[in-house]
Structure formats: structure tokens, C-alpha cells
VEXDREN-2710 file (C-alpha; in Angstrom, 1 decimal):
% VEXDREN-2710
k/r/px/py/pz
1/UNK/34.4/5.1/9.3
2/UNK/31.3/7.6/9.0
3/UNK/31.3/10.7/12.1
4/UNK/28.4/9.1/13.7
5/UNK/29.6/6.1/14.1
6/UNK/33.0/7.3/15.4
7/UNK/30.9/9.2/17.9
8/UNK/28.9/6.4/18.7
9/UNK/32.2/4.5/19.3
10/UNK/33.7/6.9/21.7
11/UNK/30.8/7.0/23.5
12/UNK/30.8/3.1/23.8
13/UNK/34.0/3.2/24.8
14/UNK/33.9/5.8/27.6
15/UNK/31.3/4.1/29.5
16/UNK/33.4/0.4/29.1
17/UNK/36.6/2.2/29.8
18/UNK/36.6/5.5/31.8
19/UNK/34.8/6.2/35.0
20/UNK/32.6/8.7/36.0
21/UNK/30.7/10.0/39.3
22/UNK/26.8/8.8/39.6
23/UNK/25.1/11.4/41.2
24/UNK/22.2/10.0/43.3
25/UNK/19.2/12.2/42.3
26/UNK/19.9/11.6/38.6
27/UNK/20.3/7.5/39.2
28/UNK/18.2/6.5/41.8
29/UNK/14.3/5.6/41.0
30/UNK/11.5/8.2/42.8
31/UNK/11.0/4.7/45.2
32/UNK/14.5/4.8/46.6
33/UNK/15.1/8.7/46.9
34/UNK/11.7/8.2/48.8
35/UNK/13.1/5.8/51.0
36/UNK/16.3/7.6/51.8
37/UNK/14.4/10.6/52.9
38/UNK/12.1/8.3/55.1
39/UNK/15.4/7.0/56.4
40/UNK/16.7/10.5/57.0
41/UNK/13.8/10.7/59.9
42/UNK/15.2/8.0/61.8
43/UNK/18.7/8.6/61.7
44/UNK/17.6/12.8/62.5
45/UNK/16.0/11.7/65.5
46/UNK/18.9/9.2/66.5
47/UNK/21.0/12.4/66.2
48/UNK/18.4/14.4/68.4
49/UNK/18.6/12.2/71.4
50/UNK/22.6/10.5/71.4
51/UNK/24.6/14.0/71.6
52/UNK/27.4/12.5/74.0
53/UNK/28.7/8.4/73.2
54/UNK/27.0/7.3/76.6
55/UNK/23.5/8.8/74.7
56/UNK/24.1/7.4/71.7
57/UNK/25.2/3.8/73.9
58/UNK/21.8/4.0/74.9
59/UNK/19.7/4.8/71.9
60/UNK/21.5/1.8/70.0
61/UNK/20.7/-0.5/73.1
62/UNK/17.0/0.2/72.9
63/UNK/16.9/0.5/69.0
64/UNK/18.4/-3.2/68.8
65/UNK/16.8/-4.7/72.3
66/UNK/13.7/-4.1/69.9
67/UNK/15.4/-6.1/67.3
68/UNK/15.6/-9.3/69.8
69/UNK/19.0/-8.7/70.4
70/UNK/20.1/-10.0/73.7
71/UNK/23.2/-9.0/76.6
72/UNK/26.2/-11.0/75.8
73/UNK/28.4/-11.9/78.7
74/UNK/31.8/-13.9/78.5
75/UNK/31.6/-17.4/78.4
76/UNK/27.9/-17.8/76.8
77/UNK/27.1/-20.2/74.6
78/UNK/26.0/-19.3/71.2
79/UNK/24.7/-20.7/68.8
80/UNK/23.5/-19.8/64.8
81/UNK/21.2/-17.0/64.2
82/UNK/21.3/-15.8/67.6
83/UNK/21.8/-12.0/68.3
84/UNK/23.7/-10.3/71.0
85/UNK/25.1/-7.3/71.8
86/UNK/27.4/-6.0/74.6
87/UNK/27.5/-2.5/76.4
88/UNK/31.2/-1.4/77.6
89/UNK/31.2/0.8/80.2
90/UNK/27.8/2.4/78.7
91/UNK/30.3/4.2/76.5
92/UNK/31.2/2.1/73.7
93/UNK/28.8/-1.1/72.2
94/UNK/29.3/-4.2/70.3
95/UNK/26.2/-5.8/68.6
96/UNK/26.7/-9.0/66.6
97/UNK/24.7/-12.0/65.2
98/UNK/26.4/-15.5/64.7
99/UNK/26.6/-16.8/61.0
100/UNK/25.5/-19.8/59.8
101/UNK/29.0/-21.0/58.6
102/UNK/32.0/-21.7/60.6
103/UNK/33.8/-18.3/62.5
104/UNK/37.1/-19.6/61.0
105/UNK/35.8/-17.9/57.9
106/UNK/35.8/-14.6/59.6
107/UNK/33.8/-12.1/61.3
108/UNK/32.5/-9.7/58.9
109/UNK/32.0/-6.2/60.8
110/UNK/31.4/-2.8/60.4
111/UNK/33.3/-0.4/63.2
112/UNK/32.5/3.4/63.7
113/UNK/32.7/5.7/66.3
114/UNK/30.1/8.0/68.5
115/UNK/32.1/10.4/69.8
116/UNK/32.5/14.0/68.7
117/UNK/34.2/17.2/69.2
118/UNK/32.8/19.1/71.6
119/UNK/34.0/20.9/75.0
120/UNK/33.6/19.2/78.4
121/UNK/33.8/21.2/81.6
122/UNK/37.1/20.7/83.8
123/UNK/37.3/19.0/87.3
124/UNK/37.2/22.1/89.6
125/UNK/35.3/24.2/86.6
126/UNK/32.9/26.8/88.6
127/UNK/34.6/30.4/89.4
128/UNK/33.0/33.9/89.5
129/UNK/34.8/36.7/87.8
130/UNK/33.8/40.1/88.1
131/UNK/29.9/39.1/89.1
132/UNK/29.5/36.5/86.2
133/UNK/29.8/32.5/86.9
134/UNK/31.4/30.5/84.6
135/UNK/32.8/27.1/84.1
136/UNK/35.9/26.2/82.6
137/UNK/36.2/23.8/79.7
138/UNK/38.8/22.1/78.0
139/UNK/38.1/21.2/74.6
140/UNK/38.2/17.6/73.3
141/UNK/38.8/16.4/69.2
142/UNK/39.7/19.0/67.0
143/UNK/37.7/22.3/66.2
144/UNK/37.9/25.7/65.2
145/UNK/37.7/27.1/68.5
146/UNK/36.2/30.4/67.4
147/UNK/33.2/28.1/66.1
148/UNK/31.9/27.8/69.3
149/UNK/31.7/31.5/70.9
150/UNK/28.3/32.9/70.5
151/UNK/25.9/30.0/69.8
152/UNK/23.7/28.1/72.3
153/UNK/25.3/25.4/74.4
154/UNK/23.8/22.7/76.8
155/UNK/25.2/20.9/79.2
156/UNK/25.0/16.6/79.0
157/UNK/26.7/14.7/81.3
158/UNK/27.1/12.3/84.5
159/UNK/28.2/12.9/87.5
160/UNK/29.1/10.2/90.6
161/UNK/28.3/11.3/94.0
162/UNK/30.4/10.5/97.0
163/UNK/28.4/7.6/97.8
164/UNK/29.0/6.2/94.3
165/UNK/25.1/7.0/93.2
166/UNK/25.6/8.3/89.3
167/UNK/23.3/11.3/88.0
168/UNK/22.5/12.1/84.3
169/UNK/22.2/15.6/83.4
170/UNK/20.5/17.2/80.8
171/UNK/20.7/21.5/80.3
172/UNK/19.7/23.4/77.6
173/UNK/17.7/21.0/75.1
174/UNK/14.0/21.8/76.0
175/UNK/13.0/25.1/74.7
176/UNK/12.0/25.7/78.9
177/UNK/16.0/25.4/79.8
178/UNK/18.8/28.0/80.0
179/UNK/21.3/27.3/77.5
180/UNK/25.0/28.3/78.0
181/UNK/26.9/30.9/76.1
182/UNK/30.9/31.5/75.8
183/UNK/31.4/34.8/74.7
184/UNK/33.2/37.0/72.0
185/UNK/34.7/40.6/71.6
186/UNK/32.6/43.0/69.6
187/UNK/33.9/43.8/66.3
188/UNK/34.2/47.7/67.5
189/UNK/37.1/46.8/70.0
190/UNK/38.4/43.7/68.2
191/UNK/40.8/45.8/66.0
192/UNK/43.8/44.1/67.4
193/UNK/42.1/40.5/67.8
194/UNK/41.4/40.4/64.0
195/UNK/44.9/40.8/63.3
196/UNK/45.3/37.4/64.9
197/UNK/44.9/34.1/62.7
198/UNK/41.4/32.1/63.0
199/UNK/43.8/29.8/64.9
200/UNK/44.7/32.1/67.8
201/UNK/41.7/34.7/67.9
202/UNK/40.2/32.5/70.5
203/UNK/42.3/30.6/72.9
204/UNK/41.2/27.4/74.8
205/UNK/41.5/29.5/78.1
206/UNK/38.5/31.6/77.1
207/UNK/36.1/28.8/76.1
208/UNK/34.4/29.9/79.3
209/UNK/30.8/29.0/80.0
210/UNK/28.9/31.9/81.3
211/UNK/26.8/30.0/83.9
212/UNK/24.6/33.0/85.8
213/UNK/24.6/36.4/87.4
214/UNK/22.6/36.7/90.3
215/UNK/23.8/36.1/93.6
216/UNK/22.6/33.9/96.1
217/UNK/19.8/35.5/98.4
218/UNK/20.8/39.2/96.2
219/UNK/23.9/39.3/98.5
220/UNK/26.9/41.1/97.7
221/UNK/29.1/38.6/99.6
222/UNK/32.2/36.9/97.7
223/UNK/31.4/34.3/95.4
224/UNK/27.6/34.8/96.0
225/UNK/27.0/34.2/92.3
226/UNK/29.2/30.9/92.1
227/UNK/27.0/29.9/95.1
228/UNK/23.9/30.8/94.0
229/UNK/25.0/28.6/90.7
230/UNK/25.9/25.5/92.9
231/UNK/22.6/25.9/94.9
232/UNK/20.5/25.4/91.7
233/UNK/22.1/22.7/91.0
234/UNK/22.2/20.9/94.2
235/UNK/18.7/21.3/94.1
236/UNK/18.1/19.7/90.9
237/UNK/20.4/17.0/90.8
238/UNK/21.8/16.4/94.8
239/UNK/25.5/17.4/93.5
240/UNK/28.5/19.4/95.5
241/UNK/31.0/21.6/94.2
242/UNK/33.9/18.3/94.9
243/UNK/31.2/16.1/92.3
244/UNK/32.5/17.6/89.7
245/UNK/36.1/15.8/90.6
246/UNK/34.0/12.2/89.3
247/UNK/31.9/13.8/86.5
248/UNK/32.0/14.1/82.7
249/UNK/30.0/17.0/81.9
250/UNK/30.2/18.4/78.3
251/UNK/29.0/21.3/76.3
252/UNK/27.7/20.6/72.8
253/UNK/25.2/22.9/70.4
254/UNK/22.0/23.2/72.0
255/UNK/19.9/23.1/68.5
256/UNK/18.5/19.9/66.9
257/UNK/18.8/18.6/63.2
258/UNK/17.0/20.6/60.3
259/UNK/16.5/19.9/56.5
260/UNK/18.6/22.2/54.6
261/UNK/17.7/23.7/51.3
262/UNK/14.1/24.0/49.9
263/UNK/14.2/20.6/48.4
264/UNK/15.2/19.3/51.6
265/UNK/18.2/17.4/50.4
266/UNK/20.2/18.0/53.1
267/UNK/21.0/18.0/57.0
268/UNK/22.3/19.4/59.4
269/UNK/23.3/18.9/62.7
270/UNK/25.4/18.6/66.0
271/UNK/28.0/14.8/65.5
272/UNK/27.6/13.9/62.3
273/UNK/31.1/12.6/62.5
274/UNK/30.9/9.7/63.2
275/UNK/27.3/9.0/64.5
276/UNK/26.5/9.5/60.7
277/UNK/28.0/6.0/59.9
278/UNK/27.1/4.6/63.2
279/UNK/23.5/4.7/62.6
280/UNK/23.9/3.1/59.1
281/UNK/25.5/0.1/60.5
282/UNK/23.3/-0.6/63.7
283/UNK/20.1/-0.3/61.2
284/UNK/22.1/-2.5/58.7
285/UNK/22.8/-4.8/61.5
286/UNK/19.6/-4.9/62.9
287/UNK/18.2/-6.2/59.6
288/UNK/20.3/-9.4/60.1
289/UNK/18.3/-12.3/61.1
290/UNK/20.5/-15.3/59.4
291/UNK/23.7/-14.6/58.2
292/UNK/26.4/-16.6/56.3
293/UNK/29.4/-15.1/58.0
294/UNK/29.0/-13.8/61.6
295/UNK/28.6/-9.9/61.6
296/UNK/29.4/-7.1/64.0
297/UNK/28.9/-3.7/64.3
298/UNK/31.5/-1.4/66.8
299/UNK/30.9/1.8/67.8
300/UNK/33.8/3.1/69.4
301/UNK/34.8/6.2/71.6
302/UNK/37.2/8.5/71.8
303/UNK/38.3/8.7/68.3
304/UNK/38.8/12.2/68.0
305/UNK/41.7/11.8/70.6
306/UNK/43.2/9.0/69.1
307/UNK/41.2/6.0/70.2
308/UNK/43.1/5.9/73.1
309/UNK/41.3/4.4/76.6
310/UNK/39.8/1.0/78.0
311/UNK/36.5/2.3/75.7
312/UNK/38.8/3.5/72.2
313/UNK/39.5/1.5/69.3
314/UNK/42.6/0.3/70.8
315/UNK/40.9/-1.2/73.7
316/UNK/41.2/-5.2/73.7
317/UNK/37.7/-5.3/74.3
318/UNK/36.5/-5.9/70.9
319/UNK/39.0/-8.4/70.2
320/UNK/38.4/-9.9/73.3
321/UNK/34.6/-10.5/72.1
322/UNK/36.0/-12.3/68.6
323/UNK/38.1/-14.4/70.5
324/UNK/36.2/-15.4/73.3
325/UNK/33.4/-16.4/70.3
326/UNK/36.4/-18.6/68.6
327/UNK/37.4/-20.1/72.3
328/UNK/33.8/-20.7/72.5
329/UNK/33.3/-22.4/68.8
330/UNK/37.2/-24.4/68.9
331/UNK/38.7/-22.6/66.6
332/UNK/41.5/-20.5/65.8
333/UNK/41.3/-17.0/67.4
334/UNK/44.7/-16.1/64.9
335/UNK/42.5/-17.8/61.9
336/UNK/39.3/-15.9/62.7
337/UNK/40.8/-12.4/62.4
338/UNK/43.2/-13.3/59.6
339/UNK/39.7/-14.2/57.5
340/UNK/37.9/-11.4/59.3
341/UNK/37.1/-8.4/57.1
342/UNK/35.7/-4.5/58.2
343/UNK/34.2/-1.6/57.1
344/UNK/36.2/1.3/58.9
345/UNK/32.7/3.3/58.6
346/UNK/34.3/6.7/59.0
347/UNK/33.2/10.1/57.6
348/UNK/35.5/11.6/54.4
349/UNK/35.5/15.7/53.7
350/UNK/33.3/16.6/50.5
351/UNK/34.1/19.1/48.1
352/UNK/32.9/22.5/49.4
353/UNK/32.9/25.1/46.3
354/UNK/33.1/27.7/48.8
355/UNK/36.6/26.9/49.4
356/UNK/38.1/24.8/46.8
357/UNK/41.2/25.5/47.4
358/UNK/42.7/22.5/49.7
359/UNK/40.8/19.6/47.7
360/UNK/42.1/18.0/44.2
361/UNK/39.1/17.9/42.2
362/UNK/39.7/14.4/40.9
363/UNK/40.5/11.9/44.1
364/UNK/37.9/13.8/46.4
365/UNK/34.3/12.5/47.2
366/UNK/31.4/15.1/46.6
367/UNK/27.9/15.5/48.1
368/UNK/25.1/13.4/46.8
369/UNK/28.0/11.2/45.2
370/UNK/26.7/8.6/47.4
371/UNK/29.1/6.8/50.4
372/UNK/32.7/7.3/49.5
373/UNK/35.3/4.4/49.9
374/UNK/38.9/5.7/51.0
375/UNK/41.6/3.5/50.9
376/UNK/44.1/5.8/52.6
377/UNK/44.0/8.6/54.9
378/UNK/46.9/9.9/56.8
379/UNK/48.7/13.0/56.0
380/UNK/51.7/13.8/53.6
381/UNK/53.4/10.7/53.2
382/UNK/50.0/8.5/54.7
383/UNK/51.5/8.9/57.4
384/UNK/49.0/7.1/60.3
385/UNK/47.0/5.5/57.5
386/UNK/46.0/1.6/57.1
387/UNK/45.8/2.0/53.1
388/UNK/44.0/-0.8/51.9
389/UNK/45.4/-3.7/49.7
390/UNK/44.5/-3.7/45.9
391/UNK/42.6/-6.8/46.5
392/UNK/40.7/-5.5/49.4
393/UNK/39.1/-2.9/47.2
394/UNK/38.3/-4.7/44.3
395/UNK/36.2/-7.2/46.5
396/UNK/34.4/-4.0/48.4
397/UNK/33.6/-2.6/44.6
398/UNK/32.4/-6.0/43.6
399/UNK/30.1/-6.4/46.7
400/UNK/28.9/-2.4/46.2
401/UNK/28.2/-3.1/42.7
402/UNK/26.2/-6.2/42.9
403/UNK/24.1/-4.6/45.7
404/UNK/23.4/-1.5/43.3
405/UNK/24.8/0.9/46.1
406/UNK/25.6/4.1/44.3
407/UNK/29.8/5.0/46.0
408/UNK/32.7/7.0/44.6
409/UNK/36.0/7.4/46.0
410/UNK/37.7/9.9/48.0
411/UNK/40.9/11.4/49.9
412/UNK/41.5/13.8/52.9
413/UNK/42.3/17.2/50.5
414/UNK/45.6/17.6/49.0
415/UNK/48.7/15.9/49.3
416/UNK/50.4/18.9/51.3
417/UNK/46.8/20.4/52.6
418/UNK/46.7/18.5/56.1
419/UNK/45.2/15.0/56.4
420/UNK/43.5/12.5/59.6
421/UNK/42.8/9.5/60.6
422/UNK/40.2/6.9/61.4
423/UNK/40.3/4.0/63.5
424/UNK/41.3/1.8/60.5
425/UNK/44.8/1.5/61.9
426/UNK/44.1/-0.3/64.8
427/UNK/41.7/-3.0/63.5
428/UNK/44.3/-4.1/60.5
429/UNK/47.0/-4.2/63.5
430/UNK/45.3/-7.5/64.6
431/UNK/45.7/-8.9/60.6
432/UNK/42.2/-7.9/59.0
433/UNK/41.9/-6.4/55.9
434/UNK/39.9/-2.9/56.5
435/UNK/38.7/-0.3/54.1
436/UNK/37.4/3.1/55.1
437/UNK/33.8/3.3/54.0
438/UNK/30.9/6.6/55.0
439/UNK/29.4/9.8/54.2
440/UNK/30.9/12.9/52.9
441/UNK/30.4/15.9/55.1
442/UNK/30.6/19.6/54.6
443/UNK/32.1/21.4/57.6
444/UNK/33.2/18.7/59.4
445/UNK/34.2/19.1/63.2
446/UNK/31.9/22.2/63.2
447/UNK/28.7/22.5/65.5
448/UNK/26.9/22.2/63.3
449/UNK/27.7/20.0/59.8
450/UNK/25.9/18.9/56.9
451/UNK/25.4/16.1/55.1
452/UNK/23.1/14.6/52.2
453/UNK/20.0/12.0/53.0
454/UNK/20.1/9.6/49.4
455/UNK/24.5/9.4/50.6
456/UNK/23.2/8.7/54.6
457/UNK/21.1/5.9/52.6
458/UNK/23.8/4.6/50.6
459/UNK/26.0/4.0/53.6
460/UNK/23.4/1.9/55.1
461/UNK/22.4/0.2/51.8
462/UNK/26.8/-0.2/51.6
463/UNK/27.0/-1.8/55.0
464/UNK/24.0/-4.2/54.8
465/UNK/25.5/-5.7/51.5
466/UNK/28.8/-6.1/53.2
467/UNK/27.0/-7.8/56.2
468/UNK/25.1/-9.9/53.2
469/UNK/28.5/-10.6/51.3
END
């Protein structure tokens, strides 16, 4: 056999045989890389206005009430076609749309959460120390605490009054607010702090807020400035200093998202993880208008603390939604979700050359890749992971493929390097077969993360092709 065509044969034979990463600027046409930067505006500005799960609650129930979905309440009848969707506690949200064939073949859904890490002010947060108000915080999900000294904070949140009337509150986002600042030790006098690890350089305890200076009326009474602090606030919003006992008040970055890089490529932003993959799956379900299988799309709270709570992933709300449906359409509840199948649409880290060291090159997901399937997550041993079934995954590639969705696979780092978890575990609990599906992300838990626009298309492109399946 001749050189050339032995060369022509291996080449034959590595494109039949071996696999190889697509990147999404080299395999996409101009007409789709233009659409998934026109979709990059919509999901920015999704980002822009849901910074807390009860924000995010109400952006999806205006983005889909627009869509003709309707409230769904326990008991309704429902019929074909039809499109509901049903607000828990305004801080979790199920939207669905009933197939055309019978539920007993499963509920086909997509499940992600909206909440991210962030720090949210404690129940008797206001003090004055040495002339400067603060509040204290308490951090929720995991973050780098040192991440968050130094960089402009504002203040989202609700607070019930005594007689049970709720306030929204809003600090810090329009460029006429105050923003809030936690503070950090100049690197003159931080000899001794730098010989501490990143770990324990900042401690929760001083994830103070610095909330004002000045004293009420320019007195030098005691707590004059914590006073003056309440006053303003009482003022703008009605509340006491015993409110904050029924509130949930949080501090999250006070910037908005931004294209990153000259080409534009790239964004960044506040809660990429997970709102990233929410937004996908409400726009993929809001394209729905008949459906062979019934569809749903879940997004969650609480998942960076375990899912735990009456609005989590563990909650039996959601289930309580399929079965109710079944009750409604005589069938098997126990059938439905044994033939049910879901998209655990849930963020994975990508490669960062900065730091290489924690990732293996090969089973990690990279940026422009497109949205990154991983079938196990966990740490060491998968401990904590659902880890998908063989045959699972070979019908998700088979559905990506036919659709022409650009994906790649990926894992958590190293074996050894750490490891998470999604809320995959606790939908295949109740017997459906679940797959982790989203977007890579570069700094993830940060204040500010990035991710690319053609893999934020692909995710959406994934999801509506699953919903299509």
C-alpha cells in the first residue's frame, strides 16, 4: 500500500473510530454563532434583573405568562397542548406543557437551580463598632471568602413587617444608590495575615457590611450611627430594627454582566451557576407549543446548601405536581416516573490554563466546547453522585446528535482534586433516569464568573431537542 493512501486510511479511520472535541467557532455557520450571540442578550439581561431565586421566580413568571402559560393549581383539569406553570413560595417554579401522548410514557424535564452563593445578612445584623455601622452576614453555598472583600455589594431582599405586610428591597444596583463594602487589611500591615492560607485569611466573622458613618442628627450619643442607619431605612421602606427577625436580605456583587474579550466571546457575570442553565431551559420550554411527551422545566433553590427545604430539590413538591397530573389522567404515578426522563441542567468547571493543575486534560469539558454532558459527579469514590446508566447516555448522544447540538463531556477535576454535586441525586431517587447536562464555567462560585455565548446556545439548543425527543 502506497504512503498516501495509508495516510488517507488513518485519517479515514480516526474520524470513524476516535473522538475528538468540536470547537464551536470552527463548526458552527456565521447564521448560528449570530444567533447565539443574539441569545446572549436575553439571557444577560435575565442575569441583570434575577440576582436572588425569588428575582429570578419572577422574571421566568413574566417571560412565560407572555408565552400563554397559565397558574396551575392542584386538582385542575388538563388537557393536550395546554401550558401551565406553578410558583412555590415565589422561590422555586415549575413550568410544564401536557404532551400529546399518554403521561404513562413519561414526563420529559429539564431541572436546574436559581440560587447562588452569595452572603445574606443575619437576624439581629445591625451593630456599630468604633463609629462605623455594619451588618453581619453569614455566608451561604460555597465561596472563597476573600473573593468578596473589597468589591461593591448591594443589598436584595424581603422583609415581613409585624403586621405580615412583605417589602422588597433593592440597594446598590442603580448607579444613584450606595453600594456596600466588607473590608480588607492593607498589604503594609498584612505581614502576618499572608502567612495564613486563602482559606483562613478571611474568616466568616469578618464578612462585615460597612453600612454608614454619620450619626443620627451629628450626635455623639451611643449607637447614633446604627440609628441614623435604621432611620434611613425606616424611611424608605417602613421597617424596624426586630424586621429583620422575618427578612431574607442578601448581599450579592453590585455590577451587571459585560462581554469579555475584544471579540466578545464571552460573559461575565454575578449567578451564572445555575441561572446559566435555567435560562436555557425556560426559553427551550417556552418554545413548546405541542409536544409528544409532556415536558417540564424545574428551577430549584437552595442547591448550593444541599437542596435541602420545603423550596430544594428534595421538596415533594415537584413530584407532587407529576403525580397529581397522573391522578388527574388515571394512570400510574409509579409508571409515570419510572418512564420519566431529566436533564440535571447543572453547570461543570472548564479547563482554566491559568491553573491546570487540578483538571485531567482528557475527561474535562473546555470553553467554547459547547454544553458538557456529565455522567458522574461526586468526589473520590462518586461519592454523592447519581452516575448515569450506559444506556442513559447513549440515548442523550443520540438525541444531541440528531439535533446537531455541538456537546463534549466532562468531570469535576481530578480524581483526588475535590469534587460536588448537583441535584441529580434526588430526582433518580424517585426511579428516573437523569443525566447532568450545562455550561462550562470559569471561576465558578466567584462574584463574578464567566462563561461562553455559542456553549449558553448549545445548552438551549440541547434542552429544546430533549423536550422534542
Amino acid at each position: 500500500m502506497e504512503k498516501e493512501e495509508i495516510k488517507k486510511e488513518i485519517a479515514t479511520l480516526k474520524n470513524e473510530l476516535l473522538s475528538s472535541r468540536k470547537n464551536t467557532f470552527t463548526s458552527l455557520e456565521s447564521d448560528e454563532l449570530d444567533a447565539a450571540y443574539d441569545y446572549a442578550k436575553g439571557y444577560m439581561s435575565f442575569l441583570d434583573a434575577g440576582k436572588t431565586e425569588r428575582e429570578c421566580v419572577a422574571q421566568a413568571r413574566k417571560m412565560l405568562e407572555k408565552e400563554g402559560f397559565k397558574p396551575y393549581t392542584f386538582g385542575m383539569k388538563v388537557s393536550a397542548g395546554e401550558k401551565y406553570y406553578y410558583d412555590n413560595r415565589a422561590k422555586s417554579f415549575v413550568a410544564f406543557v401536557v404532551g400529546s401522548e399518554s403521561l404513562e410514557n413519561g414526563v420529559y424535564f429539564a431541572a436546574s437551580h436559581i440560587d447562588s452563593p452569595r452572603i445574606d445578612l443575619k437576624q439581629h445584623p445591625l451593630y456599630e463598632n468604633e463609629n462605623i455601622g455594619y451588618f453581619k452576614t453569614h455566608y451561604y453555598g460555597g465561596i472563597k471568602k476573600y473573593q468578596w472583600t473589597t468589591i461593591p455589594l448591594a443589598l436584595h431582599g424581603t422583609v415581613t413587617k409585624k403586621d405580615g405586610e412583605c417589602v422588597d428591597i433593592v440597594i446598590g444596583e442603580d448607579m444613584s444608590d450606595p453600594v456596600f463594602y466588607i473590608s480588607d487589611l492593607l498589604p503594609h500591615l498584612a505581614r502576618e495575615q499572608m502567612k495564613k492560607t486563602l482559606g483562613d485569611g478571611i474568616t466568616g466573622e469578618q464578612l462585615n457590611l460597612i453600612a454608614g458613618t454619620r450619626p443620627y442628627g451629628d450626635s455623639d450619643e451611643k449607637d447614633a450611627v446604627k440609628l441614623n442607619i435604621i432611620k434611613l431605612l425606616n424611611e424608605k421602606y417602613g421597617i424596624v430594627e426586630d424586621d429583620f427577625l422575618s427578612a431574607e436580605i442578601s448581599a450579592v456583587p453590585a455590577f451587571n454582566s459585560r462581554d469579555v474579550g475584544l471579540d466578545r466571546s464571552l460573559i461575565a457575570s454575578y449567578g451564572h451557576d445555575d441561572r446559566v442553565c435555567a435560562y436555557p431551559s425556560l426559553t427551550a420550554i417556552a418554545e413548546m407549543d405541542s409536544p409528544k411527551h409532556t415536558v417540564m422545566a424545574i428551577l430549584s433553590d437552595k442547591e448550593e446548601i444541599g437542596s435541602a427545604g420545603n423550596t430544594g430539590m428534595q421538596s415533594r413538591i415537584y413530584f407532587d405536581i407529576i403525580e397529581a397530573l397522573a391522578k388527574n389522567m388515571n394512570v400510574s404515578d409509579a409508571v409515570v416516573r419510572a418512564n420519566s426522563k431529566c436533564l440535571s441542567s447543572d453547570v461543570n468547571a472548564a479547563f482554566d490554563p491559568n491553573f491546570p493543575e487540578p483538571m485531567e486534560k482528557n475527561n474535562c469539558c473546555y470553553i467554547n466546547n459547547g454544553v458538557v454532558i456529565t455522567k458522574y459527579t461526586g468526589s473520590g469514590g462518586k461519592s454523592g453522585s447519581n452516575d448515569a446508566s450506559a444506556e442513559f447516555c447513549g440515548y442523550i448522544r443520540k438525541v444531541l446528535d440528531e439535533a446537531g447540538v455541538i456537546w463534549q463531556t466532562g468531570e469535576l477535576g481530578k480524581v483526588d482534586a475535590g469534587g460536588g454535586g448537583t441535584v441529580a441525586k434526588y430526582i433518580a431517587s424517585n426511579n428516573v433516569d437523569v443525566i447532568d447536562l450545562g455550561v462550562p464555567v470559569i471561576s465558578m462560585h466567584a462574584p463574578y464568573e464567566v462563561v461562553s455565548k455559542t456553549d449558553v446556545y448549545m445548552t438551549h439548543k440541547a434542552i429544546k431537542a430533549f423536550f422534542e425527543a
